[in-house]
Structures are given as C-alpha cells and as structure tokens.
VEXDREN-2710 file (C-alpha; in Angstrom, 1 decimal):
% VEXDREN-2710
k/r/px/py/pz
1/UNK/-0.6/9.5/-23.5
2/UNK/0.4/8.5/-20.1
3/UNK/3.7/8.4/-19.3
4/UNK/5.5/5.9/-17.1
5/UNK/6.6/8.5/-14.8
6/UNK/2.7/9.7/-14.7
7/UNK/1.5/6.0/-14.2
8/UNK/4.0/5.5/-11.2
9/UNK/2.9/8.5/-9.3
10/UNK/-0.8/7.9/-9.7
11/UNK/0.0/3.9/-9.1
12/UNK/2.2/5.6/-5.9
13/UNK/-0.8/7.8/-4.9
14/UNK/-3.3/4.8/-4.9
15/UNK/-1.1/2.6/-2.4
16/UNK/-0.9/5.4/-0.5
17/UNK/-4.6/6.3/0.1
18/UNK/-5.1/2.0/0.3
19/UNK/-2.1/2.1/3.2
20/UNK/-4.1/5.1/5.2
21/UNK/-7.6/3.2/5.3
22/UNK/-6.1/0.0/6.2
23/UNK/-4.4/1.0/8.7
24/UNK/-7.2/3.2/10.2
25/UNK/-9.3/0.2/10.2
26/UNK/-6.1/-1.5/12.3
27/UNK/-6.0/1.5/14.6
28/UNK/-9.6/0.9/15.3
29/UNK/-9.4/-2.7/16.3
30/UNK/-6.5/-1.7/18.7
31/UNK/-8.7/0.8/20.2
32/UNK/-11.6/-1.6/20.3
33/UNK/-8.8/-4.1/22.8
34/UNK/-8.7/-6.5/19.9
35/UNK/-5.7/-6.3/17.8
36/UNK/-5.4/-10.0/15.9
37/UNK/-5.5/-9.4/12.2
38/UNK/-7.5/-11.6/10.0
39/UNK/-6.0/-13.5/7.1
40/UNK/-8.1/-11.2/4.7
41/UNK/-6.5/-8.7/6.8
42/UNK/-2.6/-9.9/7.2
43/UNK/-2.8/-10.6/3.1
44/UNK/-4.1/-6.4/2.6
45/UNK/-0.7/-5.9/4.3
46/UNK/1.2/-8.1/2.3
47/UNK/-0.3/-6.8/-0.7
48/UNK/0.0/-3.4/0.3
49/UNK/3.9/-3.7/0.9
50/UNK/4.8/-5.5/-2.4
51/UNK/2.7/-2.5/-4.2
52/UNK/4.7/-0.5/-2.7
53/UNK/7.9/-2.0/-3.8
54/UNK/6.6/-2.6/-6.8
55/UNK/6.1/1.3/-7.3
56/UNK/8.8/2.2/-6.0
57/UNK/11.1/0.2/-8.6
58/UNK/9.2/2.4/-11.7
59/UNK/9.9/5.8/-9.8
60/UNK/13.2/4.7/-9.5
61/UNK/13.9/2.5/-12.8
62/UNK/15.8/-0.5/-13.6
63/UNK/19.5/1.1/-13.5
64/UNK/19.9/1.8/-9.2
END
C-alpha cells in the first residue's frame, strides 16, 4: 500500500519533471526571438504552479 507520504513525493517528482520540459520548451522560444506564450501555454504554467501547491500542502499536512 502506498502511503500518503509515498504518493506526495512521486506526485512532487512528476511536477517536477513537467516544470523542466516546460520550461525548456520556453527557453527555446526565447532563443528562437519569440517569447509570447500561447494560452495552451500560459494555462501549463498555471497548472504547473497550483500542482505544485497542491503538493506541497500533502508534504507538509494540514496542521502548518
């Protein structure tokens, strides 16, 4: 069985990994002279950042 603490570092380990690629991709357009983000683009961000905090509340539980 998984445990919470498992599950939050493997969730933690994921938005990681999806953080690096997206943001490769960015460094690539700002090397290419064109550094607008798309809306598919701008809502990967968003998504990436409320993953983040989302994570970060199970590593650090509901009592800080």
């Amino acid at each position: 069985m998984v445990t919470k603490i498992e599950k939050a570092k493997y969730d933690a380990a994921s938005v990681v990994m999806l953080e690096r690629d997206l943001l490769d991709k960015l460094k690539k357009k700002r090397d290419g002279a064109d550094f607008s983000l798309t809306p598919y683009e701008q809502r990967k961000l968003l998504d990436v950042a409320l993953e983040q905090h989302r994570v970060l509340g199970l590593l650090l539980g509901p009592n800080t």
